[in-house]
C-alpha positions as CSV (number, residue, x, y, z in Angstrom):
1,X,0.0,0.0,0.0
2,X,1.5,3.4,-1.3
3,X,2.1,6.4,1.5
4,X,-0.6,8.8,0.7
5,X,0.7,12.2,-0.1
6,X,-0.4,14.9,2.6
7,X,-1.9,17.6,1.1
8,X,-1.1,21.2,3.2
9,X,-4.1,22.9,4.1
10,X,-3.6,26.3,2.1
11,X,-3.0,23.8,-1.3
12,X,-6.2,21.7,0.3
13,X,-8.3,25.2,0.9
14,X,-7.3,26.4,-2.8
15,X,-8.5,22.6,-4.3
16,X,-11.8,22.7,-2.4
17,X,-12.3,26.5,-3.6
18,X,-11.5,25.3,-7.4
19,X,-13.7,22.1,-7.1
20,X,-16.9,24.1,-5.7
21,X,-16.3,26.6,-8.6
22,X,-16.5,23.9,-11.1
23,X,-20.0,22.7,-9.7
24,X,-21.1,26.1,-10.0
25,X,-22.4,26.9,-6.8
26,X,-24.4,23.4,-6.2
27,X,-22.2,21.9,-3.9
28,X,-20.0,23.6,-0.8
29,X,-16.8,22.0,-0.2
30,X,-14.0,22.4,1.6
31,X,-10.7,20.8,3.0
32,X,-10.4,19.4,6.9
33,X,-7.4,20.8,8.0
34,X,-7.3,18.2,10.8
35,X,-9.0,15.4,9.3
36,X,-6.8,16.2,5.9
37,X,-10.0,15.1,3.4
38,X,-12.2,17.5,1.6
39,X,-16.0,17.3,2.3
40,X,-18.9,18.2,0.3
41,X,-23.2,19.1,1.3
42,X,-25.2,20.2,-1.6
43,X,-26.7,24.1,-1.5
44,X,-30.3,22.7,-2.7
45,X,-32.6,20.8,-0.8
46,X,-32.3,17.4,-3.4
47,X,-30.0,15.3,-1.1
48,X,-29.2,15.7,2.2
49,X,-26.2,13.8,3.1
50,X,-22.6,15.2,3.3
51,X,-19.2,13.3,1.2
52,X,-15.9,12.8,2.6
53,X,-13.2,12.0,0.3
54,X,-9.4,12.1,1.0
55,X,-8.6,12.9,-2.5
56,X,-10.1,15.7,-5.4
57,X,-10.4,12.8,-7.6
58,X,-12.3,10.6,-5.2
59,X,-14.6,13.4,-4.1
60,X,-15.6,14.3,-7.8
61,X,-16.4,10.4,-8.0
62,X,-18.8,11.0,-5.2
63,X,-20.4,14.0,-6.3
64,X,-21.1,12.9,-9.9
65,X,-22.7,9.4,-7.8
66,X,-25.1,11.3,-5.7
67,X,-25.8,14.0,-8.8
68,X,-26.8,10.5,-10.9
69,X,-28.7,9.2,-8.3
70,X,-30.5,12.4,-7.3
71,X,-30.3,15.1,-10.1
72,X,-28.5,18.3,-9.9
73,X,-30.6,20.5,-7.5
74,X,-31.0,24.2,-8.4
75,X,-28.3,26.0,-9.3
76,X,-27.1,28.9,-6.6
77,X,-26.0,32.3,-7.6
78,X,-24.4,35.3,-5.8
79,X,-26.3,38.4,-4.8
80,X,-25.2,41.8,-4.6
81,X,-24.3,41.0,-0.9
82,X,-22.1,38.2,-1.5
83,X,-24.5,35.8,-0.1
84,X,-25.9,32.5,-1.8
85,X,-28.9,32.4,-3.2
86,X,-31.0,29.1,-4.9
87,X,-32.3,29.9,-8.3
């Protein structure tokens, strides 16, 4: 069994930030500092569980699972305040 790489948390915060951009603004994700994996809840209502995945490529596995399983969900934009809003 290979070593897993350890991924530092500002690479693992800048991965999770690139990640939720790509699913434009259905999923929130982030890194764990201490638990070093990147998580993952959906912004709409479609699915409520949560992913953990110690690896980007893992965690895109998991979301496209649950998006197959359980549709996309609305799309979330920004308002003019920053916040998230559900289309």
């Amino acid at each position: 069994m290979a070593v897993q790489e350890r991924i530092r948390p500002v690479d693992g915060d800048k991965i999770a930030r690139d990640l939720q951009a790509q699913t434009h603004g259905r999923w929130v994700i982030w890194f764990g500092h201490h638990t070093r994996s990147f998580w993952a809840i959906t912004r709409g209502d479609h699915w409520s569980g949560h992913i953990e995945a110690r690896t980007p490529r893992e965690l895109i596995a998991r979301l496209a699972e649950v998006d197959a399983w359980f549709g996309f969900g609305r799309p979330s934009i920004r308002t003019r305040s920053g916040a998230w809003a559900l289309t």
